[in-house]
C-alpha positions in Angstrom: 0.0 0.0 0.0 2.9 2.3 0.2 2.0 3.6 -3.6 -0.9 5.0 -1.9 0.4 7.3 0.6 0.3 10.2 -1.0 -3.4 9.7 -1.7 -4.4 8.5 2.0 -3.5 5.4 3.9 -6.6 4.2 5.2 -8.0 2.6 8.3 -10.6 -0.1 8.7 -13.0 2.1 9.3 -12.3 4.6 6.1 -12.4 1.9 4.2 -15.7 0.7 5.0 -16.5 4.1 4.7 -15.8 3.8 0.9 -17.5 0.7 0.6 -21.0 1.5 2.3 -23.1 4.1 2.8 -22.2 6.6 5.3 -24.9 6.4 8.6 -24.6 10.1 8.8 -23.7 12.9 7.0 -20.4 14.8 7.4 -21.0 18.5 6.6 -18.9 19.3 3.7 -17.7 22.0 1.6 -16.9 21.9 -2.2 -15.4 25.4 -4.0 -15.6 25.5 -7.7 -14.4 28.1 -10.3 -17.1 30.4 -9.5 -19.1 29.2 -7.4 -19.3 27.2 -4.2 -21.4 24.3 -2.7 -21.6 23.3 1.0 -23.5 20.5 2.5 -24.8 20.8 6.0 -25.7 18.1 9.0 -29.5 17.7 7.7 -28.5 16.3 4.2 -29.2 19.3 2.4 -26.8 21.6 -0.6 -26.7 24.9 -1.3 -25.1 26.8 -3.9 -23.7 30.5 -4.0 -21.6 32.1 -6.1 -21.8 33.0 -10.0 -22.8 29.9 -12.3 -25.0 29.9 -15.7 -27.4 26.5 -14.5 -30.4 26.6 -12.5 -29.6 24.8 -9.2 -32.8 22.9 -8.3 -32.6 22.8 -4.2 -34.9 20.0 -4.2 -32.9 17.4 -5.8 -30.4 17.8 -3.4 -31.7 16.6 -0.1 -30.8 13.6 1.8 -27.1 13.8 0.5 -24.5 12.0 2.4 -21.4 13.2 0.7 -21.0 15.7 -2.2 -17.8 16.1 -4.9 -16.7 18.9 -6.6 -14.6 18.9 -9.9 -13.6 22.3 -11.7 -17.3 23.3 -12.5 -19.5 21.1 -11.2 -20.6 19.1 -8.2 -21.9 15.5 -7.4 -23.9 14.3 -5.0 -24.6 11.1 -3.2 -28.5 10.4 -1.6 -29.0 8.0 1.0 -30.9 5.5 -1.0 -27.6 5.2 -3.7 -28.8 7.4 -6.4 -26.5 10.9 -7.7 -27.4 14.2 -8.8 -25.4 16.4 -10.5 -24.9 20.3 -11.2 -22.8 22.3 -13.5 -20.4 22.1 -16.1 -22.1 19.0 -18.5 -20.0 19.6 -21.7 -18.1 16.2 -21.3 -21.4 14.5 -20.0 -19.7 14.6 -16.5 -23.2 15.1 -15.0 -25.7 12.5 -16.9 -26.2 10.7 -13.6 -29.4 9.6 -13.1 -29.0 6.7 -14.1 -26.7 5.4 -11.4 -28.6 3.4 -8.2 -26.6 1.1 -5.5 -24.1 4.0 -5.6 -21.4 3.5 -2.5 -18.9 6.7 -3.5 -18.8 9.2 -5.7 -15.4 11.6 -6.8 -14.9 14.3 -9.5 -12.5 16.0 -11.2 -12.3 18.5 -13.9 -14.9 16.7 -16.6 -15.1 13.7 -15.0 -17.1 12.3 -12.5 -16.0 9.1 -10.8 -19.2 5.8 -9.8 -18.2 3.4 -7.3 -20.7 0.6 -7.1 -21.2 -3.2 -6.5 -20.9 -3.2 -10.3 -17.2 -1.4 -10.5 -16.3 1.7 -11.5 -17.6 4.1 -13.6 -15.7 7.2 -14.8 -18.4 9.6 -16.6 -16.3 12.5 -18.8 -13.7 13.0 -19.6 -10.3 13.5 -17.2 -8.5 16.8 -18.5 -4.7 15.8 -19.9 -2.9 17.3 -17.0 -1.2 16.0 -13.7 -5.3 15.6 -12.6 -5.5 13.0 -14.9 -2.4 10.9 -13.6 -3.5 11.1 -10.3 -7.3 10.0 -11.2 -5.7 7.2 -12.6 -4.7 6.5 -9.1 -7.0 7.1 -7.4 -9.5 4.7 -9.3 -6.5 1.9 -9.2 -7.1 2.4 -5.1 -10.6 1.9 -5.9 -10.5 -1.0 -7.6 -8.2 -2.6 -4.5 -10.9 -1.9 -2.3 -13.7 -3.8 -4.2 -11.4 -6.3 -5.2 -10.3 -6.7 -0.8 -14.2 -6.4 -0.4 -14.8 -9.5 -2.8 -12.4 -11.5 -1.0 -13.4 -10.3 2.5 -17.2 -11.4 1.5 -15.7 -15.3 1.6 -17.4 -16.7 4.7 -15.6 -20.5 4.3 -12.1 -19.9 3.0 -10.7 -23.6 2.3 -6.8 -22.4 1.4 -5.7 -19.4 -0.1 -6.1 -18.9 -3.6 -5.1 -16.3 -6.0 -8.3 -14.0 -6.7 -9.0 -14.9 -10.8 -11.7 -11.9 -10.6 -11.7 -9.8 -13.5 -11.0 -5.8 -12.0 -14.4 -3.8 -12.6 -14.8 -2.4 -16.0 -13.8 1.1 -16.8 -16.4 2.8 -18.9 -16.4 5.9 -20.4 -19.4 7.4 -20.7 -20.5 10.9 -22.7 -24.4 10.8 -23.3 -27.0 8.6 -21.5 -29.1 8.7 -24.7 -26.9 7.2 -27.2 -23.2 5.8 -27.4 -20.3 8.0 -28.2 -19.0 7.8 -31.5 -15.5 7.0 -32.5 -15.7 8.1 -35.7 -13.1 10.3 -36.9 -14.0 14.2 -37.0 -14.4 15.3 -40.3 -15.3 19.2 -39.4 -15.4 21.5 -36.8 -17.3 24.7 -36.1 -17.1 26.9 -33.1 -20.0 29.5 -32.0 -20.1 32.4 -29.4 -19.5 29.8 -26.1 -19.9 25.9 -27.8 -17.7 24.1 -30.1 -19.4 21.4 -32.8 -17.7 18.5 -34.6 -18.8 16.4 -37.5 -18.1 13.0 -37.2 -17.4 11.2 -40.3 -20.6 8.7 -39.4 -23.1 11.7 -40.3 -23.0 12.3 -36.0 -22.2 15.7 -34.2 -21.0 16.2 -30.8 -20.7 19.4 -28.8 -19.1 21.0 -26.2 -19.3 24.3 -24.0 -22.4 25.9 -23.2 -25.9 24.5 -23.2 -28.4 27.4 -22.1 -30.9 27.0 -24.7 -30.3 23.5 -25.8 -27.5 24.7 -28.5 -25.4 21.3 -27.7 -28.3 18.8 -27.8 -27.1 17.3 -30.8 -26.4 13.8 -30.3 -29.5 12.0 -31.8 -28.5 14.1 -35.6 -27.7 11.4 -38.0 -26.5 11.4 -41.6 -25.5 15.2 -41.1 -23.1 17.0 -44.3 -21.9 20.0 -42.7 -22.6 21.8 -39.4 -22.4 25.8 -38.0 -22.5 27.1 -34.7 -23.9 30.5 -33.5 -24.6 32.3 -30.3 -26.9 29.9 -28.7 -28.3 27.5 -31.5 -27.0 25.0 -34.2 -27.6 24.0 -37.4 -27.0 21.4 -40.0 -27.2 20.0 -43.1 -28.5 16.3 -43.9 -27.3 14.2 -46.8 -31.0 14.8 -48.3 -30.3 18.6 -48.4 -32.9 19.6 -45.2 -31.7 21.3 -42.4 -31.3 20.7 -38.6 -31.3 22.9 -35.7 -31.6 23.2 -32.2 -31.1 25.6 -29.8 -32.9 29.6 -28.7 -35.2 30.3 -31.4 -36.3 33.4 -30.4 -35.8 35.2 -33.6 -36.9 32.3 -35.3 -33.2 31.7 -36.4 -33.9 27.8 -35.5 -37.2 27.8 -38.5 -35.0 25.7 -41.2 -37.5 23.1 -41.2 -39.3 23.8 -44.7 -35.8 24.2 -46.1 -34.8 21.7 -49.0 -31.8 21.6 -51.1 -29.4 23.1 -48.7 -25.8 22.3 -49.5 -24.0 24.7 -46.7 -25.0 26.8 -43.5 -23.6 29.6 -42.0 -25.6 30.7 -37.7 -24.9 33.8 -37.0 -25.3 35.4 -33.4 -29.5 35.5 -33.8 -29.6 34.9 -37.4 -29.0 31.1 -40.4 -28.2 31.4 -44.0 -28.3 28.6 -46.1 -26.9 28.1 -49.6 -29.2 25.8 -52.3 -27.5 24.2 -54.5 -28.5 26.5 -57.2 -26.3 29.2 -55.9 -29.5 31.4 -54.5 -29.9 31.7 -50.6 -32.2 31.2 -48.0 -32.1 34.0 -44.2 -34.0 32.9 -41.4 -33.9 35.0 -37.9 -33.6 38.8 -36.8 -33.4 41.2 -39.5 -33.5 44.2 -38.0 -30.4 45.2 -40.1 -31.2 43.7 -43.1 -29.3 40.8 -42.3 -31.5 38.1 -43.8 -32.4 40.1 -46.8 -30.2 37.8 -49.4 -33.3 36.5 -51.4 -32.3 38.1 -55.0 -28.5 36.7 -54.3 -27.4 34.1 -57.3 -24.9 32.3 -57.9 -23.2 32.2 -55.0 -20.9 29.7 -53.8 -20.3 30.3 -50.2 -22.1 32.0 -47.2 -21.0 33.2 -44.1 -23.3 34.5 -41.2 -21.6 37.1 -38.8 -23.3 38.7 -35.7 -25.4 41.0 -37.5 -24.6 40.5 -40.8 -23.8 38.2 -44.0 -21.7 38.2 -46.8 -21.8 35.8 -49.8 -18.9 34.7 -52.3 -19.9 34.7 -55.8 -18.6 32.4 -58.5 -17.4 35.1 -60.5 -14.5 36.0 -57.0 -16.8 39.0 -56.6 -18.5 39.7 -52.6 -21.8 40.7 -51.4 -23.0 41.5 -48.0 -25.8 43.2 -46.5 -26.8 43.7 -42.3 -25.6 45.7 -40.3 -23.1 48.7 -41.5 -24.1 47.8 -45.4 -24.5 50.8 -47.9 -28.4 51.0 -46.4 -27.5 50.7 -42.5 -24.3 52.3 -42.3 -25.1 55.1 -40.2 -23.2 55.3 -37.1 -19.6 54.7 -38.6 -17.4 56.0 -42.0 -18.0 53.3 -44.9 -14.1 52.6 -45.0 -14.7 51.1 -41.5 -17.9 49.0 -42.2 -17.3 45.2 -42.0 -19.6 45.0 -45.3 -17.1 47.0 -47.2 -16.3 44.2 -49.6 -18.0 45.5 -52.9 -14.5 46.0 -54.9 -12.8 42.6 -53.7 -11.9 40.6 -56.6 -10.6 36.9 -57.2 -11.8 35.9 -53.6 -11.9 32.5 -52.9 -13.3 32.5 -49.3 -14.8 34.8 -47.0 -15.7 34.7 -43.2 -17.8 36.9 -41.5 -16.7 37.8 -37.9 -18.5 40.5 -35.9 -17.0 43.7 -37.3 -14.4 43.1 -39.7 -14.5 40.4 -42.7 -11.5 38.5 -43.8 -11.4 37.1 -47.6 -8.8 35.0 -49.1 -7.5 35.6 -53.0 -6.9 32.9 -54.9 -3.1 33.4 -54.5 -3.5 32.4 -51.3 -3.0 35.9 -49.8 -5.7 37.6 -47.3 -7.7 40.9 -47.5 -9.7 42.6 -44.5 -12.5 44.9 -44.0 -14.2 46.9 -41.1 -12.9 47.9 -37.6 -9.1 47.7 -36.8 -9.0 47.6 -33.1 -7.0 45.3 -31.8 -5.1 45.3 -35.2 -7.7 42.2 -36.1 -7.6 43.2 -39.7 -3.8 43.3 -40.1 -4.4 40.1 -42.6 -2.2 41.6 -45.3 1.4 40.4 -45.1 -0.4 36.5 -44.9 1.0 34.1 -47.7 0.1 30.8 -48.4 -3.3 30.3 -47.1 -5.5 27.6 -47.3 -8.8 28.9 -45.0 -9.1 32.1 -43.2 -11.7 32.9 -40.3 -13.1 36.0 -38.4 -13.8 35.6 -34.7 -15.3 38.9 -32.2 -11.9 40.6 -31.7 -9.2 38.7 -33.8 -8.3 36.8 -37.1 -7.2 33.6 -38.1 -5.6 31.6 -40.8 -4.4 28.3 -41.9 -1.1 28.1 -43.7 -0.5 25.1 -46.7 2.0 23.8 -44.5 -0.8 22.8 -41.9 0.4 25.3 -39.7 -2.0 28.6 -37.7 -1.4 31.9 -37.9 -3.7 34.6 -36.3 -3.9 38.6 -35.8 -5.7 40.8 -32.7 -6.8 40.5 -29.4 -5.4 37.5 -27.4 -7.2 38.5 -24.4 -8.3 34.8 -24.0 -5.9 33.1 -25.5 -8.0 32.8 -28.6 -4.6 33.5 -30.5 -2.1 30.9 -29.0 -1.7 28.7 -32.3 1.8 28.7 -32.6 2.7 25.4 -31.7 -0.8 23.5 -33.4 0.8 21.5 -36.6 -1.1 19.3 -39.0 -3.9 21.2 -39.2 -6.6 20.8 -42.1 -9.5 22.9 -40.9 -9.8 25.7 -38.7 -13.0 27.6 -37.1 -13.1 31.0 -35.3 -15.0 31.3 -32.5 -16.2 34.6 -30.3 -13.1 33.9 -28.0 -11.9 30.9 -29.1 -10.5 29.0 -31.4 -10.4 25.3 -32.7 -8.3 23.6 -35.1 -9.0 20.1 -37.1 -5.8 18.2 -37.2 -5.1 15.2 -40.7 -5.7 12.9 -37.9 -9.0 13.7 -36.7 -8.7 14.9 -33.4 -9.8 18.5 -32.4 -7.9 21.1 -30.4 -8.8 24.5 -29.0 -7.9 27.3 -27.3 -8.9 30.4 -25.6 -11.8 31.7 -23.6 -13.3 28.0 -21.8 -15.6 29.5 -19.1 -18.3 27.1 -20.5 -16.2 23.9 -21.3 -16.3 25.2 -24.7 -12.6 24.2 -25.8 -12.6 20.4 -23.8 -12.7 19.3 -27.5 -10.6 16.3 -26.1 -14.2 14.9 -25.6 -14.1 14.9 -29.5 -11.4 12.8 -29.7 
């Protein structure tokens, strides 16, 4: 047991504690980034502090131990059942289906079961020292059952060596359906959530889940996804449309939609390109964002937060929203993010907040709209393959697989330096992911919501 020492060296008594249910409760107290939970003597949990999920006192009554990882909390009741609060974008708290529950632990996206059963680990572990000592941890665990098992032998003959299989590790994402391992084939990152396209026609998400934006995992045989503020949307192989999420400016109404070939969510606001090269707005318009219905033949679309431009076949731009010839009012046209009308041999655009970013076919970069924070500083850019506006910066993607970005690295959203291999990159609000030839996802920047533990992806 001396492996174990830095951990705890328990007693009889602890380690029956771990094994059964606790005949009374031990008032506890769990701080969180943000936010704090406490447990007192009658069973109950309270929660103070700043957090974006509705903490529902009810559920958590006659708890005998509680848990806290980085942003969220666990709970053990009396009669074996766990509830959970917080941070779910690794599906650290689908819990409810646990009963016969003896301990629970968490760390940062994981929760750890311990149960007649084995040991469950729910999440996903973040790649850091935490996730070393996790490992641990559960190893103890395991030599407690396994001791347990051994101990239960009322009528021991002569020793023999214990030929139990150890408890099964599973790793578990989303009580509704299994976890694919298919490889990711896109990414697309909104305002606070991240999106990837599996190549199975699945999509998982991660980050923040106010309005239902990352409820995503029962979409099948999806093409192409986009993420906005607080929805999602995507395409189906039969050319329909998907989405989920706030729908309050009835940016979510893409279900009469047909022929759809690529989509673009904006902060309230969907495009969608047909096929035919004409497009299709859904959402709020008070800028004239979604006013795109006499657009032809375009080939791509891109939705920014009150706006939308459109490439044309022809390497010619179009945009209209907010700061467009008809709503530019409060700043000089050479500042307006829709100042795109002369750009010429442009082979992609992204719309960001507001400043644009196009892409010639020389694979050099253009910019338009507000400097600050030098975000449009695009120019001396060579060798591009994809270029994306987030709120405050710029991104691109080099031929060599390689990231290079410009602006405000308040976040982080800008440390790319070392990311290699990269095939597709997405530009969030405040963060950044990046699509690597191997198919695994990586992020960075501003994470308050779990939206760059892409490792989930993975």
């Amino acid at each position: 047991m001396s492996k174990l020492k830095t951990f705890f060296q328990p007693s009889g008594s602890e380690v029956e504690a771990v094994i059964n249910k606790r005949s009374g409760v031990v008032p506890a107290l769990c701080i969180c980034r943000g936010f704090t939970a406490s447990l007192d003597r009658d069973g109950n949990v309270s929660v103070s502090g700043e957090f974006d999920h509705t903490f529902d006192a009810d559920k958590w009554k006659d708890i005998q131990k509680i848990a806290g990882g980085d942003n969220h909390i666990v709970g053990l009741r009396a009669d074996g059942t766990v509830v959970a609060f917080g941070d779910n974008s690794c599906g650290q708290c689908e819990v409810n289906s646990f009963s016969n529950v003896k301990d629970i632990g968490a760390k940062a996206c994981c929760t750890v079961i311990v149960s007649d059963n084995g040991i469950v680990r729910i999440g996903e572990a973040d790649y850091s020292p935490e996730l070393e000592k996790l490992k641990k941890e559960i190893k103890y665990l395991k030599t407690l059952l396994e001791n347990r098992a051994v101990s239960a032998k009322t009528e021991p003959a002569e020793p023999k060596q214990n030929t139990a299989k150890a408890p099964e590790l599973r790793l578990a994402y989303d009580t509704d359906s299994p976890r694919s391992t298919a490889k990711n084939i896109a990414v697309s990152a909104g305002v606070y959530h991240t999106v990837a396209l599996k190549s199975d026609g699945t999509v998982m998400a991660a980050g923040n889940n106010e309005k239902g934006q990352c409820n995503v995992s029962k979409w099948q045989d999806i093409i192409a996804v986009a993420a906005g503020f607080l929805h999602t949307v995507a395409v189906k192989k039969d050319g329909t449309v998907s989405a989920t999420g706030q729908n309050d400016f009835g940016q979510c109404n893409v279900s009469g939609w047909e022929d759809i070939i690529a989509v673009s969510a904006g902060d309230y606001h969907t495009v969608g390109l047909r096929s035919d090269g004409t497009v299709l707005a859904t959402g709020r318009n008070d800028d004239g964002q979604c006013e795109v219905s006499g657009w032809k033949d375009i080939i791509a679309v891109s939705a920014g937060k009150y706006y939308t431009v459109g490439l044309k076949s022809d390497g010619t731009v179009l945009a209209v929203g907010e700061n467009d010839p008809k709503h530019c009012k409060t700043i000089k046209w050479k500042d307006s993010q829709c100042n795109v009308s002369r750009w010429k041999d442009i082979t992609a655009v992204s719309a960001g907040s507001y400043h644009t970013v196009g892409m010639y076919s020389d694979g050099t970069a253009i910019a338009a709209g507000s400097n600050r924070y030098n975000r449009c500083n695009v120019y001396m850019w060579k060798n591009m393959l994809a270029v994306q506006a987030g709120d405050s910066y710029s991104i691109g993607l080099r031929s060599n697989g390689t990231v290079v970005t410009v602006g405000d690295n308040k976040y982080g959203q800008c440390d790319v330096s070392d990311w290699k291999d990269i095939t597709a990159i997405s530009a969030g609000a405040y963060h950044a992911v990046g699509l690597k030839s191997d198919g695994t996802v990586v992020a960075t920047g501003y994470n308050r919501f779990g939206q760059c533990n892409v490792y989930c992806f993975n």
